[in-house]
Each structure stands twice: as C-alpha cells, then as structure tokens.
C-alpha positions as CSV (number, residue, x, y, z in Angstrom):
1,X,5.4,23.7,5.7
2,X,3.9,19.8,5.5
3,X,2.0,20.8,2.6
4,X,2.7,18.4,-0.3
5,X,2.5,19.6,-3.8
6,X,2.7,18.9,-7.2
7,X,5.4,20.6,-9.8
8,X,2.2,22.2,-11.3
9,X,0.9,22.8,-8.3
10,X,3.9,24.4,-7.2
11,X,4.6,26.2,-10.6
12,X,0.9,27.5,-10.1
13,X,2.0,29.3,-6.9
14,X,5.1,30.3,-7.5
15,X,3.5,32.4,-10.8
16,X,0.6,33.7,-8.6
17,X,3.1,35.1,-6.3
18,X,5.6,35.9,-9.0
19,X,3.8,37.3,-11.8
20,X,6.3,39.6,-13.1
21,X,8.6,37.1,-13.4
22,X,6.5,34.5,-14.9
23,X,5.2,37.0,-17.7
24,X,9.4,37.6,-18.5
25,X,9.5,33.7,-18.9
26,X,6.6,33.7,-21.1
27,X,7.9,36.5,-23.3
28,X,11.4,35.2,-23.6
29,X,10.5,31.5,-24.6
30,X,10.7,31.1,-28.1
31,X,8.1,28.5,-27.9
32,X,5.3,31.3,-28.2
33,X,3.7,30.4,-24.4
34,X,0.6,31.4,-23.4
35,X,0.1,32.0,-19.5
36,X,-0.7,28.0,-19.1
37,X,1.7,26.7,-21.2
38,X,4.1,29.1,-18.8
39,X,3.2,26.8,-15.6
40,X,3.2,23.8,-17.5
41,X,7.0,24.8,-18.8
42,X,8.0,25.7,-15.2
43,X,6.0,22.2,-13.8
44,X,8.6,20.3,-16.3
45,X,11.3,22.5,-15.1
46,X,10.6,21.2,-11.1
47,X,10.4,18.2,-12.0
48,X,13.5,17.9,-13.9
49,X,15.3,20.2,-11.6
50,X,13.8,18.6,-7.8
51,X,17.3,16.6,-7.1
52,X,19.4,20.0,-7.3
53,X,16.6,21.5,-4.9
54,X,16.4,18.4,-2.4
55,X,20.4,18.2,-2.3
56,X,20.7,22.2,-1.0
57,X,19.0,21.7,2.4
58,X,17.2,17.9,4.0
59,X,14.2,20.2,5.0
60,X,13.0,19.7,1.4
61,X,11.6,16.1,0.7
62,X,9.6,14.5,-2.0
63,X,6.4,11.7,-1.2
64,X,7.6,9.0,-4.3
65,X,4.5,7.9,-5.4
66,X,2.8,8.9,-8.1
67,X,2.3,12.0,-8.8
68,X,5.2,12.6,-7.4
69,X,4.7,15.5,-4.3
70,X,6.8,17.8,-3.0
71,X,7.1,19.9,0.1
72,X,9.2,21.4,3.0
73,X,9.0,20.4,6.9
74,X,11.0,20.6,10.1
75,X,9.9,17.3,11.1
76,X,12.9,14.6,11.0
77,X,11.7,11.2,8.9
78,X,11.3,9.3,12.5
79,X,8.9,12.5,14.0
80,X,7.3,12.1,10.5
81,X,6.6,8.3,10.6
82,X,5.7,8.9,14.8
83,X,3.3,11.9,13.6
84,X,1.1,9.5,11.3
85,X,0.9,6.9,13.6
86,X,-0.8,8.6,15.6
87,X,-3.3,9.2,13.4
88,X,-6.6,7.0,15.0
89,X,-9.3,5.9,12.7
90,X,-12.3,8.3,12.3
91,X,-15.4,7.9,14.7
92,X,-18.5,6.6,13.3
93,X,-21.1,10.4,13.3
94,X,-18.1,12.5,14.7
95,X,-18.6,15.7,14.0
96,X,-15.3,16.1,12.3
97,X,-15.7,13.0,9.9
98,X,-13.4,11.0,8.2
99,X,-9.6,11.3,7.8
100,X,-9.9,12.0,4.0
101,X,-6.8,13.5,3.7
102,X,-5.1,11.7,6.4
103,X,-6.5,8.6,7.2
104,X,-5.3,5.9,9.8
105,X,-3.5,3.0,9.3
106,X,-6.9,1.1,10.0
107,X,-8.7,3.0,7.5
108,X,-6.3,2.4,4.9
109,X,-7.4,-1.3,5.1
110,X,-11.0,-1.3,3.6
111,X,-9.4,0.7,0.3
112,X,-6.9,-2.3,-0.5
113,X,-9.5,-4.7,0.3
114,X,-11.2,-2.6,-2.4
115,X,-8.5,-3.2,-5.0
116,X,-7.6,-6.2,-4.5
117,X,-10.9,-7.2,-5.3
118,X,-11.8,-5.1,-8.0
119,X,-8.5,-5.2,-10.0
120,X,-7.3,-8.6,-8.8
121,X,-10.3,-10.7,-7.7
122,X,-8.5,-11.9,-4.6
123,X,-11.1,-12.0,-1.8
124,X,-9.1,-10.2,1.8
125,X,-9.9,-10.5,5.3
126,X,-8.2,-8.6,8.2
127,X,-6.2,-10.1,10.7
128,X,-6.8,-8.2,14.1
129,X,-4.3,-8.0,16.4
130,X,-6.9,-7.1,19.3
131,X,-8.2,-10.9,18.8
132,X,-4.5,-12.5,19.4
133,X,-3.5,-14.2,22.7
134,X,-0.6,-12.5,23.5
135,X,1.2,-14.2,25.7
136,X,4.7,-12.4,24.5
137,X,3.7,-9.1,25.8
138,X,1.8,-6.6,23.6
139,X,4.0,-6.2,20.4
140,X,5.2,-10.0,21.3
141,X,3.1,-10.8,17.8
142,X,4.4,-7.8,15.7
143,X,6.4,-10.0,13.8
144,X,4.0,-12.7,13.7
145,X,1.0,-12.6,11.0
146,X,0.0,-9.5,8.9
147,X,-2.2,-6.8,8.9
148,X,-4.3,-8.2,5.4
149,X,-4.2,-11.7,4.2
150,X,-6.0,-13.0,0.4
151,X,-6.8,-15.7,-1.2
152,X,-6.7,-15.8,-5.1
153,X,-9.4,-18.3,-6.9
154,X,-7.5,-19.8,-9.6
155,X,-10.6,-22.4,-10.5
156,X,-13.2,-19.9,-11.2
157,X,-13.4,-20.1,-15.1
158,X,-12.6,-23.8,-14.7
159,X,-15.2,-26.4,-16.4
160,X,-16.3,-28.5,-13.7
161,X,-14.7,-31.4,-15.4
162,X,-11.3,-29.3,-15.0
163,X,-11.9,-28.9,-11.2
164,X,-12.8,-32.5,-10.4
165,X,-9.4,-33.3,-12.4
166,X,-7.7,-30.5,-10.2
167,X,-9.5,-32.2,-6.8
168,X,-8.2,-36.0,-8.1
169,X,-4.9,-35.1,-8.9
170,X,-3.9,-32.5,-6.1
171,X,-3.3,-29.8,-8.1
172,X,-3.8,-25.7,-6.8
173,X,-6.8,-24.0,-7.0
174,X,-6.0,-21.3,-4.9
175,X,-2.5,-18.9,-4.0
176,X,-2.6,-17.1,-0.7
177,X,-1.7,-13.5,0.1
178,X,-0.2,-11.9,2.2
179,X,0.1,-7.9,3.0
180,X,1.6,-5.8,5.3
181,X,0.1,-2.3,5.0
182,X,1.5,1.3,6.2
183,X,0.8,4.9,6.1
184,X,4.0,5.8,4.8
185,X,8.0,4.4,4.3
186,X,10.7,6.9,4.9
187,X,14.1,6.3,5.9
188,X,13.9,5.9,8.8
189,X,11.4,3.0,9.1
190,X,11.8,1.5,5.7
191,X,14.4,-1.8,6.8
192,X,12.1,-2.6,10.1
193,X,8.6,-2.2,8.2
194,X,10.0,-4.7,4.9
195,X,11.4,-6.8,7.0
196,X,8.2,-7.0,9.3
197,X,6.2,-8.0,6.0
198,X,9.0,-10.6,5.2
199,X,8.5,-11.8,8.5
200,X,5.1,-12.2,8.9
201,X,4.2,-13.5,5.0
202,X,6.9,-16.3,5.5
203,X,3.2,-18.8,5.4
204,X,2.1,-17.3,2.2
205,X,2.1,-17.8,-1.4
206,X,2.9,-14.4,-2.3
207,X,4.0,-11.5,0.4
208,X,3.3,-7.4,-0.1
209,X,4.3,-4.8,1.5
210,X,1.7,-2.2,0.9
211,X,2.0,2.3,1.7
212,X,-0.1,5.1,0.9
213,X,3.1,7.4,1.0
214,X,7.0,6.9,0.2
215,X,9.2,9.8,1.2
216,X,12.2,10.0,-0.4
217,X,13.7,8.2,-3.8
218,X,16.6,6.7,-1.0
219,X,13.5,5.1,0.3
220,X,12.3,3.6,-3.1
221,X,15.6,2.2,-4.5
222,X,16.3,0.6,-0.9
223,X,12.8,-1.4,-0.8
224,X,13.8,-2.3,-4.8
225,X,17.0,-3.6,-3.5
226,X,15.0,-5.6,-0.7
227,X,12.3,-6.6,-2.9
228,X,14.7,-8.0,-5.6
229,X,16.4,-10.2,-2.5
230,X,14.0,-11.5,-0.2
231,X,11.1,-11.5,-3.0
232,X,8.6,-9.4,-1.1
233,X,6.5,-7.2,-3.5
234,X,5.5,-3.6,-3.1
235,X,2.0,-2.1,-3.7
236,X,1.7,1.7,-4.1
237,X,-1.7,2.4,-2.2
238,X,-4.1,5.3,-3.9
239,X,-6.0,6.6,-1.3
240,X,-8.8,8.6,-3.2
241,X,-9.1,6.6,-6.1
242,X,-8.1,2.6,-4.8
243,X,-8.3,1.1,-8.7
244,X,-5.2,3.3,-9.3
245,X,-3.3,1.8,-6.8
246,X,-1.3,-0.8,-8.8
247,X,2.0,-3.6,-7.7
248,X,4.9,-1.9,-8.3
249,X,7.2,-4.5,-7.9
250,X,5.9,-8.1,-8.3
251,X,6.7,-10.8,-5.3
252,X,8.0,-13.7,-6.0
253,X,6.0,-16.7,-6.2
254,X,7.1,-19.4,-2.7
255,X,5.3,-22.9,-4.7
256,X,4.2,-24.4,-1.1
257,X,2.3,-22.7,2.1
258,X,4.6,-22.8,5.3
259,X,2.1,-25.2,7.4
260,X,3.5,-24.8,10.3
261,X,4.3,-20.9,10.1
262,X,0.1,-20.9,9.5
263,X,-0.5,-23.4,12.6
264,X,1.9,-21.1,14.7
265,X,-0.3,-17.8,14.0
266,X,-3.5,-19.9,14.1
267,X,-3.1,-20.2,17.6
268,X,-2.3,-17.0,18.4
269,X,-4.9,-15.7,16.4
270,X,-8.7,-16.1,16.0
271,X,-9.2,-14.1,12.9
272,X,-5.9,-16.3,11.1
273,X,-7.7,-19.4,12.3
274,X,-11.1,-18.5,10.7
275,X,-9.2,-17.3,7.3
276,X,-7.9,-20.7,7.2
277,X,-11.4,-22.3,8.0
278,X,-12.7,-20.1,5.0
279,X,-9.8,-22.3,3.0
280,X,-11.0,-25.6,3.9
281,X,-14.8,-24.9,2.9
282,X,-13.6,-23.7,-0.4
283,X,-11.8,-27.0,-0.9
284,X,-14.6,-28.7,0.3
285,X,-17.9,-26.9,-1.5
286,X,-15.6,-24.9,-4.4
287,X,-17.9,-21.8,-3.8
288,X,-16.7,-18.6,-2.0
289,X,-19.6,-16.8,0.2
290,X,-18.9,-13.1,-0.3
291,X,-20.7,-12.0,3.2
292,X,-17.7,-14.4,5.0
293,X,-14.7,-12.0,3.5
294,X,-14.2,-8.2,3.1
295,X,-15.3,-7.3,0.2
296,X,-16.8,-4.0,-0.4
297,X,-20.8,-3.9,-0.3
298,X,-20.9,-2.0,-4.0
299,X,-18.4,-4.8,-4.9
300,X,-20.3,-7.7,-3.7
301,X,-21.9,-10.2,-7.0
C-alpha cells in the first residue's frame, strides 16, 4: 500500500513472486525472450493495460508524471493531499535527515530555484508568507502573492549600444515570473490549487503552477483544460534530478505587469517589496548581484 511503482518495477515483482508463471510467458512468446526481455514485455503490457486495471476498483491510482508510477492505497485523494501537507521541512543535524523521498512543500522550493536557474536563467526569490502583515486573518493572503517569483534577463547578450537603445526607447529588458508550487495535484485539490496560482500571478508576466506529483490522468487533462483558458502554465517538478524537471504546458505571455496588483502585495509583504527593489536596481545599474536572489551556491558565476 502507498508504495508507488514503475511498470518495470512492478513487472519485476510480480515475476519474483510469480516465477512459474513468468518462465510459461517466456516460453510461449514467439519473440525468443530471455528472462529480461520477459519483464520488459510484461512492463509494456502494464503500461498499455493500467486503464483496465484503474477502472476495476478507485483503490488503484497512478502519480502522472513521468515515469509514470503506480500503486494502491486506502487513502481518499483529500486524506492524500491532507497527508503531504503535513509533511514539515527537515531539521538542520536531525538525526533523521532530510525528506529525500518525501520532502515538504518548503523544501521543494530550493530545487525549482535550481532549475529555473540552470535550464532557464531566470534568477527566483521566495516570497514568505511568515513576513506578511496579515491583517485578513492567517490564510487572509492565501490568494494574494505566490510561493516563488522570477525575473528573466532578456538584455544579457545585448551590446551595450543595444541596451542604451532599449533604456532610451522604453523597451523590456526583463519578464517576470510567477510560481505557485505544491507537493502534489489530485482531484480533489486540483480547481482550488490552479486557481490559487491564477490568482496570485495576476501581477506577472508569465504565471506557473508548479508539483512534484499528479495523481490521476483526470487530474492532468483538467489542469490542460485550465491552462489552455486562463493561460497559467504547468511545470512538472523532478525532485532528485531538478534539470529534468521541464514546462509542460507553456503560460501565456500577459505584455504589461499589473502595477497595482504588485503595489497591493508589496504592502502586505516584505519579501514582494524587496523583489521589486531588486527590479529597480537592475533598471538602474543593468547588473544582477547573485548573493541578493536564490540561486544555488554550485550555481552561482
């Protein structure tokens, strides 16, 4: 139960614990299998075969992003979404260490700070919602600013005589970004948690929503449907390997920043209102200072 799998993981198994059976599939292929090739040929057959399997009992769900996983739990989608928010952020020397294999919400941010840097040379900063005023109540700002926010340097293989041009006549040399990150999408959180990123990038350039886990192809084609109407994108999140994370659906492009959607969370919150100071130097000096944004120390030039 809760474990998720592969097809060839699962195919692995199922052969250990079925080898009898798995040596009559081998000898009645035609296709001359040897014992691997036997896994790999079931593997295709899960694979093929997982709707059939997901339609005979809701127990049985798949996590959507790639590879795709597969598994079985009691747990309905809203226990399963309550269960990984509970998940707190590692301790710093705890004798139990990280969340490798589960990690927080929190923890999830450093890794797409990682990639946006490395694959998309957007410098991030987090917005912290423990710096905010709130003078709504606690979860008054929830739908207020994001949990990420970027800014994209479109001027830095400019000549200089192409950026003084740019500064004379106005033109962009930045896009902002906005991201609003989550453990994982099911059904039963997937409307609230898009329409939170819609929400809270209505400022930005560019608005993600971002998750380390999708359960449920249901899940997928409703955030497609979403995507393709309000324009937010969608960023599948790789947790052990963040430069294989990748935008699986593009946002589209708002032309002008929503000034007074950025004054409204500026005032709320002190970590918005230094992101937009970072801004302003870079319009005024045209140089980025790595130490000011979160950018991984192995990434830093």
């Amino acid at each position: 139960p809760d474990e998720r799998l592969t097809s060839r993981e699962l195919a692995t198994l199922y052969c250990e614990s079925n080898p009898d059976t798995c040596e009559e599939k081998r000898k009645n292929s035609k296709k001359n299998l040897t014992k691997k090739g036997t896994e790999v040929q079931l593997a295709s057959e899960i694979a093929a075969r997982y709707k059939e399997t997901l339609a005979l009992n809701e127990k049985f769900k798949t996590i959507e992003t790639y590879p795709r996983k597969f598994y079985y739990t009691g747990k309905s989608d809203a226990e399963e979404v309550e269960e990984v928010e509970k998940i707190r952020p590692a301790t710093q020397g705890s004798d139990t260490g990280s969340h490798s294999d589960k990690p927080s919400e929190e923890e999830l941010y450093p890794i797409l700070a990682e990639y946006l840097y490395g694959e998309k040379n957007i410098f991030s900063k987090r917005i912290d919602e423990r710096k905010s005023k709130n003078k709504q109540g606690p979860k008054g700002n929830k739908w207020l600013y994001p949990d990420i926010v970027g800014l994209e340097n479109l001027s830095e293989e400019w000549s200089a005589e192409i950026k003084e041009t740019a500064k004379l006549s106005g033109d962009k040399k930045i896009k902002l970004w906005s991201f609003e990150v989550k453990k994982r999408i099911n059904r039963s959180n997937v409307r609230e948690v898009f329409f939170q990123a819609v929400s809270n990038s209505s400022w930005a350039n560019y608005g993600y929503l971002v998750a380390a886990e999708i359960q449920g192809r249901d899940t997928l084609k409703e955030i497609q449907m979403l995507s393709s109407l309000h324009g937010i994108g969608f960023i599948t999140l790789d947790v052990s390997s963040p430069s294989d994370s990748n935008i699986s659906i593009p946002a589209q492009e708002k032309p002008a920043i929503d000034m007074d959607s950025a004054n409204r969370i500026a005032k709320e919150n002190k970590d918005f209102e230094n992101y937009f100071k970072l801004i302003m130097e870079f319009h005024q000096t045209g140089t980025l200072k790595p130490h000011e944004w979160d950018i991984p120390k192995d990434k830093k030039f």
